[in-house]
C-alpha positions as CSV (number, residue, x, y, z in Angstrom):
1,X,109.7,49.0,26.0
2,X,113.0,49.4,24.8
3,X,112.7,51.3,21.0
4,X,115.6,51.5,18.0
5,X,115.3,55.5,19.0
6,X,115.7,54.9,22.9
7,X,119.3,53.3,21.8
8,X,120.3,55.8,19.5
9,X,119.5,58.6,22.2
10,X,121.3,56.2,24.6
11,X,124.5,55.6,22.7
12,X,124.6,60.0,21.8
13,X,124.5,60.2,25.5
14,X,127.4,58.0,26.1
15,X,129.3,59.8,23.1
16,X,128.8,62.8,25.0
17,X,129.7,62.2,28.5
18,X,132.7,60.4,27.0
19,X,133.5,63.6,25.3
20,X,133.2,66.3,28.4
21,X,135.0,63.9,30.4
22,X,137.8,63.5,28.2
23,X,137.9,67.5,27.3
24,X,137.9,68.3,31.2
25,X,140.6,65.6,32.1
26,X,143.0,66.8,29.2
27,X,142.4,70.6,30.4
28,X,143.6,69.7,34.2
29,X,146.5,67.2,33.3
30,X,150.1,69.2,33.0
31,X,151.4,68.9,29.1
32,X,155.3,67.5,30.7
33,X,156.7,66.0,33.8
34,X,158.4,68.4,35.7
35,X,162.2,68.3,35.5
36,X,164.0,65.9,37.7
37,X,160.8,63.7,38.8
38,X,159.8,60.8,37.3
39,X,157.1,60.6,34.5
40,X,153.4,59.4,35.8
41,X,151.4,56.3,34.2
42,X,149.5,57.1,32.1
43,X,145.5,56.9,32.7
44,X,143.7,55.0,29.7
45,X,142.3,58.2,28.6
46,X,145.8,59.7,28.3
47,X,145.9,56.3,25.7
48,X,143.0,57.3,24.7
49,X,144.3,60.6,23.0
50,X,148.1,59.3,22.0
51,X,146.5,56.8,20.0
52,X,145.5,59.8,17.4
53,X,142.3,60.7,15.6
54,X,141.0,57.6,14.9
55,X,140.6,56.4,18.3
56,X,137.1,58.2,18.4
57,X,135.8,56.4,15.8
58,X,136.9,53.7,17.4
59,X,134.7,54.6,21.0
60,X,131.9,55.0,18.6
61,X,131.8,51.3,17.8
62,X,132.3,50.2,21.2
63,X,129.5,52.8,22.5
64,X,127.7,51.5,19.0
65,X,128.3,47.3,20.1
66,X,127.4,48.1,24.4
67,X,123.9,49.7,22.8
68,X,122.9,47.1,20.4
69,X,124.3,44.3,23.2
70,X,122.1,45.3,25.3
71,X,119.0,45.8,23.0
72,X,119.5,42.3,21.7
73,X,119.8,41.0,25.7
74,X,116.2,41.9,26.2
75,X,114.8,41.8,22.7
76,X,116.6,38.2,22.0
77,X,115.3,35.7,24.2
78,X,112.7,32.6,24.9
79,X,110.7,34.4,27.6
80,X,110.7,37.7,25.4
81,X,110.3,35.9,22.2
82,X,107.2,33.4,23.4
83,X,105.7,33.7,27.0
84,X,105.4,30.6,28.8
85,X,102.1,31.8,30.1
86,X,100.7,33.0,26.8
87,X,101.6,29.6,25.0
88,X,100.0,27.7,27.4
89,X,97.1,30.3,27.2
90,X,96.7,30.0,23.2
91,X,97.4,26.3,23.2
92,X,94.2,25.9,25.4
93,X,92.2,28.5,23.3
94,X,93.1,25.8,20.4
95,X,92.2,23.2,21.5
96,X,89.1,24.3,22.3
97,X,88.7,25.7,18.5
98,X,88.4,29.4,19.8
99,X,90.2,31.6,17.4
100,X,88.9,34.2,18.4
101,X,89.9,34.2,22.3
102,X,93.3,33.0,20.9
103,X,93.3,36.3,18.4
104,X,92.4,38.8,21.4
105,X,95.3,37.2,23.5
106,X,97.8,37.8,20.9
107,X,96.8,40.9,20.5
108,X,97.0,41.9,24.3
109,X,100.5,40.9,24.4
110,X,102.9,41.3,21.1
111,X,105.7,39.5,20.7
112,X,107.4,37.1,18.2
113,X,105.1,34.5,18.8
114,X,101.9,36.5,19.0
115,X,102.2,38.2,15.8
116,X,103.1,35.3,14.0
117,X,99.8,33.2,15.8
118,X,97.6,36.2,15.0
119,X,98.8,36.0,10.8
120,X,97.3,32.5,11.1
121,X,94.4,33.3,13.1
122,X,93.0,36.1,11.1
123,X,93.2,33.1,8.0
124,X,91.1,30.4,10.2
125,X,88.1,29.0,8.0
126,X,86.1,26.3,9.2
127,X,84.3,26.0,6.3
128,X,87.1,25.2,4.3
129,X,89.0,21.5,4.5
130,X,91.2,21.6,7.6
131,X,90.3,25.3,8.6
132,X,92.2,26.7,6.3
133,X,95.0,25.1,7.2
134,X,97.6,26.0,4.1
135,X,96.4,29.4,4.0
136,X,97.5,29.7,7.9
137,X,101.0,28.2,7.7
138,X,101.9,29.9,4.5
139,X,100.6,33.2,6.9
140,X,102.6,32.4,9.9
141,X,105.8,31.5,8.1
142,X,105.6,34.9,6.4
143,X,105.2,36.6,9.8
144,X,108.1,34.3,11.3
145,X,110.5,35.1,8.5
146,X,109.5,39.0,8.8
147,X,110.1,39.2,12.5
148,X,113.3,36.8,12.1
149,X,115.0,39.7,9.5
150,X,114.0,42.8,11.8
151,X,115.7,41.4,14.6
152,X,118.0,39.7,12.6
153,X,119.1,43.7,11.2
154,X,119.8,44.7,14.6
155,X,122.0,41.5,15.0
156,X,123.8,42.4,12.0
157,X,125.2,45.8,13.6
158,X,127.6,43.8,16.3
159,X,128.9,42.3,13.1
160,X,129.5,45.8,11.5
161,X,131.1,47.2,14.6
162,X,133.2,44.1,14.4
163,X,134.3,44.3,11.2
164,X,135.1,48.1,11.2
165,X,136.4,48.5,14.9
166,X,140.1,46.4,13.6
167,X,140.0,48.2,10.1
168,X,140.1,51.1,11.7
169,X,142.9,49.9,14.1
170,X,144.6,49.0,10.8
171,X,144.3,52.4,9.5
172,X,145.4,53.8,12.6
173,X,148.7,51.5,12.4
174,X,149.2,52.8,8.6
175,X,149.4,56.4,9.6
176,X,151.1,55.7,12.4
177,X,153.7,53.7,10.8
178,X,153.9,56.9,8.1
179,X,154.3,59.6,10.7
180,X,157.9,57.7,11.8
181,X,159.2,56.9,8.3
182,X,158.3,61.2,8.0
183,X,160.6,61.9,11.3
184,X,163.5,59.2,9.8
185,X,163.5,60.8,6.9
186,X,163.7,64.2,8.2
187,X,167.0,63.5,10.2
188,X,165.4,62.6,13.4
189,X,166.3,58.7,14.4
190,X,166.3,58.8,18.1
191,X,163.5,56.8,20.0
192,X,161.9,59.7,21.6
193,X,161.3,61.3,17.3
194,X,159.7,57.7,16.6
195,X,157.9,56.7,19.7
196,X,154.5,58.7,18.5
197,X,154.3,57.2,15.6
198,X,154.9,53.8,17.0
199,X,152.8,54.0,20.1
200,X,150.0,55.6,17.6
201,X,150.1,52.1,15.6
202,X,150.1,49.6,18.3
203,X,147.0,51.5,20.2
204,X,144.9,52.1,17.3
205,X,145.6,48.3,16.4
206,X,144.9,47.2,19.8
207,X,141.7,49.5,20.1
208,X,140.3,47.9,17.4
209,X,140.8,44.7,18.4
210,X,139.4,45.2,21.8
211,X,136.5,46.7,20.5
212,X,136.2,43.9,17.7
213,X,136.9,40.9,19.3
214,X,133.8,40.9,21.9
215,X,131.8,42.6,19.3
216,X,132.3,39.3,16.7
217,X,131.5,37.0,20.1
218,X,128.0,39.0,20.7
219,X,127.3,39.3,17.0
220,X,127.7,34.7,17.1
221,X,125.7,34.6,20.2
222,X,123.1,36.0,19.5
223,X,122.3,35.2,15.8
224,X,122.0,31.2,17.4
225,X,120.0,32.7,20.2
226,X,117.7,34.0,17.8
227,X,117.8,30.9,15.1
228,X,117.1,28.6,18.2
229,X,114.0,31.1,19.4
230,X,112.8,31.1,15.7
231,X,113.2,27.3,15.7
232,X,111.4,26.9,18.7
233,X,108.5,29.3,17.5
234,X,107.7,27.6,14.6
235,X,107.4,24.2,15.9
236,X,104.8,26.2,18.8
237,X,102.6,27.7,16.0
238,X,102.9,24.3,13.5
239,X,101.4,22.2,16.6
240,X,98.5,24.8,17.5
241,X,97.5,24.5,13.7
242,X,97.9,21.2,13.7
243,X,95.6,21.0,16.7
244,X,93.2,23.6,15.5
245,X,92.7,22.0,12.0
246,X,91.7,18.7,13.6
247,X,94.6,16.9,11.9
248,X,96.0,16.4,15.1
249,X,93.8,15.4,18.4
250,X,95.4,15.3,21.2
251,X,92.6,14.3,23.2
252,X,92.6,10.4,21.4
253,X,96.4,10.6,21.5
254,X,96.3,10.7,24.7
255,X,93.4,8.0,25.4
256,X,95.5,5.9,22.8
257,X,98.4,6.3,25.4
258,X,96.9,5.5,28.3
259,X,95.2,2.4,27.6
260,X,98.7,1.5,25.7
261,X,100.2,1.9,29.0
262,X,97.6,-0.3,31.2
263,X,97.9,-3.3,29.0
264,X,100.2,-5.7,30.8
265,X,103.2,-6.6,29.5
266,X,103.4,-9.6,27.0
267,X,105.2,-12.5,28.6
């Protein structure tokens, strides 16, 4: 299972391969064309290091949004969230009014879903007027809304990244707006004195918009991914409450339906 510390050791790891890379690549490349011979392209790392200081905490929110991307695509879904099989599985157990078998398979397999059944479980009375039923759903919503804000925190990051990735581009455009008004103010108009400062601005700016633009789609995504999976949760454990209290019997609802459907058809 995929931890909060597996992604942090993940994303350090990137950081770091990033950095070698980038040290070894800057080592072999020459500092100046040679005379007389055109001047190469320039790679996207060699962007990478005109755009100034701030381009590396820049990569750090990209290598921050890939990390938590890719913990909420396994953590954020239906099949993660609530099993087919283990519905299905504790549906039955209801409906047979067996709490406990229903407990012990929520406990064999946690997930959203399970720990919010097993909070109602653990409340089940039959003694009481419905089993219990209040004290369950007031359980379970607790659960739900507990499990909601922890992956909801993780959610939260790709709207952080996205929020600092283009401030940081802006900062980066500041300074290196700054650094050419220092070189026309020192004497020194020609393109070549003002084209660092310039190209400093517009890759900084454009870093952080790279970085933030996909980050603010992921951050969208997945916060309705996870309000639908919520949605769907809740109306799962209601039911299976419903069904265990007695309230609900789905047996006679279904007898009611089929008898409703052999009756012929009024003329």
């Amino acid at each position: 299972m995929i931890t909060p510390k597996y992604i942090r050791v993940l994303a350090l790891a990137a950081l770091a391969f990033l950095a070698v890379l980038a040290g070894a690549q800057a080592q072999d490349a020459p500092a100046t064309p040679p005379a007389g011979k055109p001047a190469v392209e320039k790679s996207l790392l060699d962007l990478f290091f005109a755009g100034g200081a701030l381009m590396w905490p820049i990569l750090a929110c990209s290598v921050g949004t890939i990390a938590v991307g890719v913990y909420c695509f396994i953590q954020i879904n239906q099949k993660k969230m609530m099993p087919k099989a283990q519905e299905s599985a504790v549906s039955q157990c209801m409906q047979l009014r067996d709490p406990n078998a229903a407990y012990q398979l929520c406990q064999s397999q946690p997930n959203v879903f399970a720990n919010t059944m097993s909070a109602a479980l653990l409340k089940v009375n039959f003694e009481r007027e419905l089993a219990n039923k209040l004290s369950m759903e007031q359980a379970a919503g607790e659960t739900l809304m507990q499990e909601e804000q922890r992956l909801m925190i993780w959610v939260n990051y790709l709207n952080i990244f996205a929020t600092i990735a283009p401030m940081l581009g802006l900062l980066g455009t500041v300074t290196g707006m700054i650094q050419s008004f220092d070189q026309l103010a020192a004497g020194r108009s020609e393109p070549s004195d003002l084209a660092g400062g310039i190209g400093e601005a517009m890759l900084t700016t454009a870093g952080g918009l790279i970085v933030g633009i996909p980050a603010m789609f992921l951050f969208f995504y997945f916060r309705n991914l996870l309000q639908v999976a919520i949605g769907n949760i809740q109306k799962a454990v209601t039911f299976m409450i419903d069904v265990l209290s007695g309230e609900l019997k789905l047996e006679s609802a279904v007898h009611s339906h089929e008898v409703a459907a052999e009756e012929p058809a009024e003329e």
